[in-house]
Phi, psi and omega in degrees: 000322167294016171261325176282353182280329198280347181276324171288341181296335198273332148311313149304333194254331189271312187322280187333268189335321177291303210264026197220348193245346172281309197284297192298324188300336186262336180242028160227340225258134196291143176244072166259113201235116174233192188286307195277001180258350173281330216273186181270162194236115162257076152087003211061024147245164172264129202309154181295163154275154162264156165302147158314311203271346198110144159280175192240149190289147150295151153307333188289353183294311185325263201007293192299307203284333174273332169295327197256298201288298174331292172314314210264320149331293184334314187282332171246022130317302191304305201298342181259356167263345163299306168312304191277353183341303172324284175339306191280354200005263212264312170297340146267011174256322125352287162320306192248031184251287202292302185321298175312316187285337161295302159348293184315301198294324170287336157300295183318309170337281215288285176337308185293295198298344176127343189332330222258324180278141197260138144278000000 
């Protein structure tokens, strides 16, 4: 168990430092509250209105989202095979071959259909 104290004090010391940095922000933090600090920020534009029940997302938003969490997967494949790159020789660069060119292919894909321009 004492191998284990200096990760539970630093665990116990980051939990504090969060709920300790939330409270104080809420009893020091100014409370001037007007229509324009209430409404949503769109980017510095104003926001549109929305329908009562809420409005519905474009597919191109998913889309972006679904694009970004691919790419990003992608990216944490790569860190244990750059480590272990020795290990692995030939069969894995082989490996992380056919893996990147399917990626690819699914990049190029999405770019020709239009995925990647935002309007």
């Amino acid at each position: 168990m004492e191998l284990y104290t200096p990760v539970l004090a630093l665990v116990a010391l980051a939990t504090l430092f969060a709920v300790g940095s939330v409270a104080m922000s809420a009893l020091v933090g100014p409370k001037r509250y007007n229509r324009a600090r209430l409404d949503s920020y769109e980017c510095g534009i104003e926001p549109t209105p929305q329908p009562v029940g809420g409005g519905r997302f474009p597919v191109k938003y998913y889309i972006t989202a679904m694009l970004f969490i691919v790419f990003d997967i992608e990216i944490i494949f790569l860190y244990p095979w750059a480590v272990h790159f020795d290990a692995m020789a030939f069969f894995g660069l082989i490996e992380m071959v056919v893996f990147i060119a399917t990626v690819f292919v699914a990049y190029a894909y999405v770019w020709r259909r239009g995925g990647l321009e935002w309007d």
